[in-house]
N, CA, C and O atoms as a GROMACS GRO file, in nm:
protein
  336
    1UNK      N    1  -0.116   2.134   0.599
    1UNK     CA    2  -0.154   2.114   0.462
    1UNK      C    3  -0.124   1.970   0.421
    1UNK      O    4  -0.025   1.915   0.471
    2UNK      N    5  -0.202   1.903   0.333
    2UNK     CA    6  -0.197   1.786   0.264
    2UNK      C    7  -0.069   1.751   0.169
    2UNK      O    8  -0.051   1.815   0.065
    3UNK      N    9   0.007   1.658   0.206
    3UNK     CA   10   0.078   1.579   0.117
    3UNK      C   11   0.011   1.528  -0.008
    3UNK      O   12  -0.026   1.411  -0.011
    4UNK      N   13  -0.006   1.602  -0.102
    4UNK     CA   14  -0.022   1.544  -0.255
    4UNK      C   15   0.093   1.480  -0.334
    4UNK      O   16   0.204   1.533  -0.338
    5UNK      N   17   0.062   1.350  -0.404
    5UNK     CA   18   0.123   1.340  -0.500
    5UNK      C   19   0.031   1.275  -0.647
    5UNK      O   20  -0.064   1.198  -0.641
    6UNK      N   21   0.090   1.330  -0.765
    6UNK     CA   22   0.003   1.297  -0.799
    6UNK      C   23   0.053   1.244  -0.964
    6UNK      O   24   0.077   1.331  -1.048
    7UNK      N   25   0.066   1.106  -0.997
    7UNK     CA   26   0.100   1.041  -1.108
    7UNK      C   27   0.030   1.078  -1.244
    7UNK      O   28  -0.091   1.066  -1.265
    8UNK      N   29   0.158   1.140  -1.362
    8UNK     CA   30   0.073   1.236  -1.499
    8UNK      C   31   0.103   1.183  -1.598
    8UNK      O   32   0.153   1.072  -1.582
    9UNK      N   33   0.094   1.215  -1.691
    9UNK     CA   34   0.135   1.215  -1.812
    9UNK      C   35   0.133   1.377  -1.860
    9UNK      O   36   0.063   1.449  -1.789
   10UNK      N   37   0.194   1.431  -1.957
   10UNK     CA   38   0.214   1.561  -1.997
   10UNK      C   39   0.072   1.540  -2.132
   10UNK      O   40   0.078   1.646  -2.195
   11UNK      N   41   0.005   1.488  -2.168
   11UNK     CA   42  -0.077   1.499  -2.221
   11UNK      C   43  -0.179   1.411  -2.219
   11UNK      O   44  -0.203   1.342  -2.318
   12UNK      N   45  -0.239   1.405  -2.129
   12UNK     CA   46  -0.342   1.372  -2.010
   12UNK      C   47  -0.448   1.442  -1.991
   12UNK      O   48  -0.424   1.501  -1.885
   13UNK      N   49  -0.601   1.489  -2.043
   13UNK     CA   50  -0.655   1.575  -2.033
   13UNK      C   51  -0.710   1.537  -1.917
   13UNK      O   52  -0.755   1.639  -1.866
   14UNK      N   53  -0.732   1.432  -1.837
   14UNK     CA   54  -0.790   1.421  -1.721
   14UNK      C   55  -0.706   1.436  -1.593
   14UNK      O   56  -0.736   1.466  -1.478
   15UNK      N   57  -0.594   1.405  -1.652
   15UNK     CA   58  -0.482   1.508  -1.560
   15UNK      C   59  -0.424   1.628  -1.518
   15UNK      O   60  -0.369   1.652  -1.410
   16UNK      N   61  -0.450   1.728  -1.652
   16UNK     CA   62  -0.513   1.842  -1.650
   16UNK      C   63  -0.678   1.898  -1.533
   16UNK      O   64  -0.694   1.981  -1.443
   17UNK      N   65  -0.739   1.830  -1.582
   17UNK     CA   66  -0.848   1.851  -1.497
   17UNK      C   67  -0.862   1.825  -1.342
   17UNK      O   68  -0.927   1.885  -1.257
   18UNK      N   69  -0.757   1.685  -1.332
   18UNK     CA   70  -0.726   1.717  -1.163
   18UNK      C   71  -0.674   1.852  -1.107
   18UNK      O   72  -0.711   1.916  -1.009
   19UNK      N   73  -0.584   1.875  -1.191
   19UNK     CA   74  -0.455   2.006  -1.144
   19UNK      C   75  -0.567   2.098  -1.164
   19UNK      O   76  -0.588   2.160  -1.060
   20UNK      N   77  -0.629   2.122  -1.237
   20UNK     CA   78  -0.679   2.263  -1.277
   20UNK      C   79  -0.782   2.286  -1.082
   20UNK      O   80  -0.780   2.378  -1.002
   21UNK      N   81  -0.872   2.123  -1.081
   21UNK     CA   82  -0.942   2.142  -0.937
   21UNK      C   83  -0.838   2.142  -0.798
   21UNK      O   84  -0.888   2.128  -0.687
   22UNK      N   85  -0.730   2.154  -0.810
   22UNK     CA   86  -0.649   2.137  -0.680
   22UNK      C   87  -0.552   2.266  -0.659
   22UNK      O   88  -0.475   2.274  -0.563
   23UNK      N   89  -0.562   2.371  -0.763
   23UNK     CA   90  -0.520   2.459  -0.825
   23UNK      C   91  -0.671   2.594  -0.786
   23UNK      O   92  -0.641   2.713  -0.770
   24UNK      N   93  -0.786   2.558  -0.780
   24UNK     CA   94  -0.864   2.623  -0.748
   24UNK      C   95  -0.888   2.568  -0.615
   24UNK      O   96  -0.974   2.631  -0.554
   25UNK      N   97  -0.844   2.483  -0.560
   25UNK     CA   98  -0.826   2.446  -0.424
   25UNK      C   99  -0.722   2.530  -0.338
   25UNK      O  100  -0.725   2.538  -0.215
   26UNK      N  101  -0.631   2.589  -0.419
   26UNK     CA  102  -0.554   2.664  -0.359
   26UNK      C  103  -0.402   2.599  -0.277
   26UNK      O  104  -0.325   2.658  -0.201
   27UNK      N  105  -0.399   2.444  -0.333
   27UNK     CA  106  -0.332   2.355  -0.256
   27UNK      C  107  -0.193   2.325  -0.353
   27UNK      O  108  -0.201   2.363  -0.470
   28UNK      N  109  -0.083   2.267  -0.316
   28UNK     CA  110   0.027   2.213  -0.409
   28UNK      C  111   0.073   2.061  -0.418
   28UNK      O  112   0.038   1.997  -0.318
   29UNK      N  113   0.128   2.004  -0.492
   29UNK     CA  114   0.115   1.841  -0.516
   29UNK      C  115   0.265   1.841  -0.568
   29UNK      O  116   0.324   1.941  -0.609
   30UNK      N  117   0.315   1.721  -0.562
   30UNK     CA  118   0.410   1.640  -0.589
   30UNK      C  119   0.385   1.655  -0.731
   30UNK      O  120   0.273   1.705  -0.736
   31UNK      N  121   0.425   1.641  -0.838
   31UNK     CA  122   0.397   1.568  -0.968
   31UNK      C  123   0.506   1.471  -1.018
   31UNK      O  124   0.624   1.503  -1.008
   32UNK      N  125   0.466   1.340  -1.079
   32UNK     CA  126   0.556   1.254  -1.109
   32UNK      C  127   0.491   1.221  -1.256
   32UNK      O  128   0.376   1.177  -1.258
   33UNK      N  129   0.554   1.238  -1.368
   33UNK     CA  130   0.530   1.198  -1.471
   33UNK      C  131   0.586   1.086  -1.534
   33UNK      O  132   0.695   1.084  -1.593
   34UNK      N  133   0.499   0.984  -1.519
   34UNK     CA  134   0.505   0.852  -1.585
   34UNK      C  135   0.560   0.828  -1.745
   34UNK      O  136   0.563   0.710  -1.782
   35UNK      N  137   0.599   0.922  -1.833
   35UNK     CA  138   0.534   0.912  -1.947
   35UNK      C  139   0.658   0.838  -1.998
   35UNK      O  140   0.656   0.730  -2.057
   36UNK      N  141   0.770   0.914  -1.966
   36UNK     CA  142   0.933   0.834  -2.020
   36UNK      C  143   1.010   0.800  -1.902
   36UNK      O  144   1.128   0.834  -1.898
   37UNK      N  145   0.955   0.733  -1.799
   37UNK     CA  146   0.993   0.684  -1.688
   37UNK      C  147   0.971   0.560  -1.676
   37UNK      O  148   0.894   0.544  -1.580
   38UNK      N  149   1.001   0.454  -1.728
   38UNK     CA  150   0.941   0.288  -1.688
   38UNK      C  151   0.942   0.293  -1.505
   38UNK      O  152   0.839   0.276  -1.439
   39UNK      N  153   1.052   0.314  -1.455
   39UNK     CA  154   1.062   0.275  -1.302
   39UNK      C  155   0.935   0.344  -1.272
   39UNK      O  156   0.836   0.270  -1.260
   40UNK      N  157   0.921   0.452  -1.260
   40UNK     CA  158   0.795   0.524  -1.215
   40UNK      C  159   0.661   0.472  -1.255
   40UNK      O  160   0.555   0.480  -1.193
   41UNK      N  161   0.692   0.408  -1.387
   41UNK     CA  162   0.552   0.361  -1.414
   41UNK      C  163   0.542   0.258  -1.351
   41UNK      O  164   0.442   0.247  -1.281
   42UNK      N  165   0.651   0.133  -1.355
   42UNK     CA  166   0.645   0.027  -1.240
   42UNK      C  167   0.595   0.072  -1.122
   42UNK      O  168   0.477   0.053  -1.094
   43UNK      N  169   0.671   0.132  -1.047
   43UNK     CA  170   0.636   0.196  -0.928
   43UNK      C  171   0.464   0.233  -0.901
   43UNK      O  172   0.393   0.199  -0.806
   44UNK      N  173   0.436   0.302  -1.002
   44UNK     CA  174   0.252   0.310  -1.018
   44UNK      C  175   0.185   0.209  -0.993
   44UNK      O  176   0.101   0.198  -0.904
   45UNK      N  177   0.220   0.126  -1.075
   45UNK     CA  178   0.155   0.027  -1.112
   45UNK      C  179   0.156  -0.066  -1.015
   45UNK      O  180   0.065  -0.147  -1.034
   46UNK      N  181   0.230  -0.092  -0.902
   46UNK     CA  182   0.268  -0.185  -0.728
   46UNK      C  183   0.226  -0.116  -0.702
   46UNK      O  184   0.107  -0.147  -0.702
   47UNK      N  185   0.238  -0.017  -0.671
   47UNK     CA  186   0.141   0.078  -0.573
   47UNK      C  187  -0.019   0.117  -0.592
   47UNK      O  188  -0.076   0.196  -0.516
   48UNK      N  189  -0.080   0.056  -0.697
   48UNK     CA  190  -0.185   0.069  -0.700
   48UNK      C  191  -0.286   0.012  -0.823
   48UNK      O  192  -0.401   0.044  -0.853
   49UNK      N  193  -0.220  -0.060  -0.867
   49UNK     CA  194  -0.267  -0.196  -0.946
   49UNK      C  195  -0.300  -0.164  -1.070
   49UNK      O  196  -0.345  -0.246  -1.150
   50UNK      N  197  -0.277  -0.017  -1.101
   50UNK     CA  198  -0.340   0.083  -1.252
   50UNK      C  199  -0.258   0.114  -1.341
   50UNK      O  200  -0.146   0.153  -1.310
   51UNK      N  201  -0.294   0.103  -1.456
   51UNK     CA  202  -0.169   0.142  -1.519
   51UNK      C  203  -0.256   0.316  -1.573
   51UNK      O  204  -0.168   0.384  -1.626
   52UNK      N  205  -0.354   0.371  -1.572
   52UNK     CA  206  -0.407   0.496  -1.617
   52UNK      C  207  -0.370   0.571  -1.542
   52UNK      O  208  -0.367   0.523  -1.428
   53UNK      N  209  -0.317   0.738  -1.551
   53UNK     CA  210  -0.279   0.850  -1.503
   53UNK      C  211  -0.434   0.960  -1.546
   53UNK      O  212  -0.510   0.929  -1.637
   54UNK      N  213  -0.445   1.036  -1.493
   54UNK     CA  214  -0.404   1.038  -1.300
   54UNK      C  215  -0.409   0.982  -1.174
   54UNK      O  216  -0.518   1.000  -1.119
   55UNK      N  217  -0.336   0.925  -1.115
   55UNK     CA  218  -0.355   0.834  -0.947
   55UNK      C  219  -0.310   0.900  -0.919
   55UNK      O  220  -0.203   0.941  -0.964
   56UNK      N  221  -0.412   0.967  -0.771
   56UNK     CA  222  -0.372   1.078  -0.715
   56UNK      C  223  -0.387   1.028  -0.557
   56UNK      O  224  -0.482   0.960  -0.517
   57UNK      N  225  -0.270   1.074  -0.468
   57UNK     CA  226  -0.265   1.020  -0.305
   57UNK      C  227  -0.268   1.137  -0.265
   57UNK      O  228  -0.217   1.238  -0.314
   58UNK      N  229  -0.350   1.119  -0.140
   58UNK     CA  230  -0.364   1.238  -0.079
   58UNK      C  231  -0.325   1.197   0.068
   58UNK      O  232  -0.406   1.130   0.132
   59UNK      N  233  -0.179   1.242   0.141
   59UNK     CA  234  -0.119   1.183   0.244
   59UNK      C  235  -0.130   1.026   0.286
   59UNK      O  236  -0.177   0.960   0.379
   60UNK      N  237  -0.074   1.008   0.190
   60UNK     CA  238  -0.036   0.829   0.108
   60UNK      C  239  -0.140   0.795   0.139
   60UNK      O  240  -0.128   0.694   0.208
   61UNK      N  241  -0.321   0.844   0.116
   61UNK     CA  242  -0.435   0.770   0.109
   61UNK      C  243  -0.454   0.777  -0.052
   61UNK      O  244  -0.477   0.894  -0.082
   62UNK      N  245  -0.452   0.688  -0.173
   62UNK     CA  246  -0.488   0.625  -0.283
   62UNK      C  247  -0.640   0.700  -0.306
   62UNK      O  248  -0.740   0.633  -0.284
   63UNK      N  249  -0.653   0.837  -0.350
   63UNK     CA  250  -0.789   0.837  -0.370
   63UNK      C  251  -0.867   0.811  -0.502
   63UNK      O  252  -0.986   0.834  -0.524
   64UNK      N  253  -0.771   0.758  -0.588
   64UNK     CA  254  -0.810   0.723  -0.747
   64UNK      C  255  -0.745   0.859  -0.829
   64UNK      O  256  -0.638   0.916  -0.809
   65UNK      N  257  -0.860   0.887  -0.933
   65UNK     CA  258  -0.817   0.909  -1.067
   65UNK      C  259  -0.876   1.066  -1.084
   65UNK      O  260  -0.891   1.105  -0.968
   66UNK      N  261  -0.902   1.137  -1.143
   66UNK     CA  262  -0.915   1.264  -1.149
   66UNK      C  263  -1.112   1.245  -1.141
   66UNK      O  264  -1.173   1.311  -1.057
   67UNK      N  265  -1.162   1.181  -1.205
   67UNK     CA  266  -1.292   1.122  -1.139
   67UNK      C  267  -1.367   1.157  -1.008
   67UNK      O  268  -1.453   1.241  -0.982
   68UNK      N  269  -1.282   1.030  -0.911
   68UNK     CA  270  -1.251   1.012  -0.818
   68UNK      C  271  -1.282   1.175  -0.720
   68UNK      O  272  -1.375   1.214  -0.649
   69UNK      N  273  -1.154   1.232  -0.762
   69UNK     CA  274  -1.105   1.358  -0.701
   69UNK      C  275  -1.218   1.484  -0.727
   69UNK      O  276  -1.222   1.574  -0.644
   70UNK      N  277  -1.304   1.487  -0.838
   70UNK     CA  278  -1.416   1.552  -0.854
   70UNK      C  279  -1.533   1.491  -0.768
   70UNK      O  280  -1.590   1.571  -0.695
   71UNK      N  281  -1.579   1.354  -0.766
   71UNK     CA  282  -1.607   1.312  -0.692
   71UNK      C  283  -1.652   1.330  -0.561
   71UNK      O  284  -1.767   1.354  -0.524
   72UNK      N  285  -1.546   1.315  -0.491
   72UNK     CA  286  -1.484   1.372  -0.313
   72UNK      C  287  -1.525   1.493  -0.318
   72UNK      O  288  -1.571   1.510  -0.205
   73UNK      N  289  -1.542   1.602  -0.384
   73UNK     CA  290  -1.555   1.745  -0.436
   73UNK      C  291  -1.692   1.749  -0.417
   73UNK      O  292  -1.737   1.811  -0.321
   74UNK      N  293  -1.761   1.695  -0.492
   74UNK     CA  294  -1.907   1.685  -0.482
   74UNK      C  295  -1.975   1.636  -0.395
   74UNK      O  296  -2.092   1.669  -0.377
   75UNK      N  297  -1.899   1.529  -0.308
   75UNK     CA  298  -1.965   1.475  -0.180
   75UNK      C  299  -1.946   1.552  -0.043
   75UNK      O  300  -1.998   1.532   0.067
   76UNK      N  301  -1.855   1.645  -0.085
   76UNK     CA  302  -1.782   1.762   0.031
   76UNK      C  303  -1.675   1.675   0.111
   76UNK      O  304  -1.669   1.692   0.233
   77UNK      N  305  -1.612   1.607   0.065
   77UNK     CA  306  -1.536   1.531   0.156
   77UNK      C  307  -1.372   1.546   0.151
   77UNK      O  308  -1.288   1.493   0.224
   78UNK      N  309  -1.347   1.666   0.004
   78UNK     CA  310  -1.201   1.698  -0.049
   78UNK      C  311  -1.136   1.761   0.028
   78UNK      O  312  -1.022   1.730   0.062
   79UNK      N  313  -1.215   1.883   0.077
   79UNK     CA  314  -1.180   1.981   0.180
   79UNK      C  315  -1.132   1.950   0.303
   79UNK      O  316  -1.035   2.010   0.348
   80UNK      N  317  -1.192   1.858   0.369
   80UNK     CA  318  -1.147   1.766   0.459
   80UNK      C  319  -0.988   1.698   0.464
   80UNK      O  320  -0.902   1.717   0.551
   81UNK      N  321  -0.982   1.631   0.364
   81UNK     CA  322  -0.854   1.524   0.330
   81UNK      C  323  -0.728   1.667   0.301
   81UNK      O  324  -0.618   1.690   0.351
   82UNK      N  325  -0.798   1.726   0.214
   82UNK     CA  326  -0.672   1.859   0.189
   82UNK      C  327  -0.623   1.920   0.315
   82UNK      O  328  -0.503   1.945   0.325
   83UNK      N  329  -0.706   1.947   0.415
   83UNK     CA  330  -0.695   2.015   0.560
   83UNK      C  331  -0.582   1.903   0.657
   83UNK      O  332  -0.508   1.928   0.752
   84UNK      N  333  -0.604   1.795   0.595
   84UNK     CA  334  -0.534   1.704   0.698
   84UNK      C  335  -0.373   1.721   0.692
   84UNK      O  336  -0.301   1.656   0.768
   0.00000   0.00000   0.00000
């Protein structure tokens, strides 16, 4: 199974919408919430040049933003990365 992690905010509707598709994926994730964390948000932000939540890694591959992750979904390519 896939190493998820996946950078939130607690009121984030597009962060919601990742979880809700990775959740009907049947899969489990890290969650790190940025919201009253500066280090963590630093940390985001070196690691991937964004300051918007959700940035979501899928076995430390950077696949973007909840977008992104629908995205991969639609191209059939999620199922794949989750399996790894």
């Amino acid at each position: 199974m896939a190493d998820i992690v996946m950078y939130t905010t607690p009121v984030c509707p597009y962060c919601v919408r990742a979880k809700h598709l990775l959740k009907q994926k049947g899969v489990t994730w890290t969650e790190v919430d940025v919201s009253r964390d500066a280090e963590a948000r630093m940390a985001l932000m070196a690691r991937t040049k964004q300051r918007t939540v959700p940035q979501i890694f899928i076995n430390d591959q950077h696949v973007g933003g909840s977008d992104d992750l629908y995205a991969l979904e639609r191209a059939g390519k999620l199922d794949a990365l989750l399996a790894g």
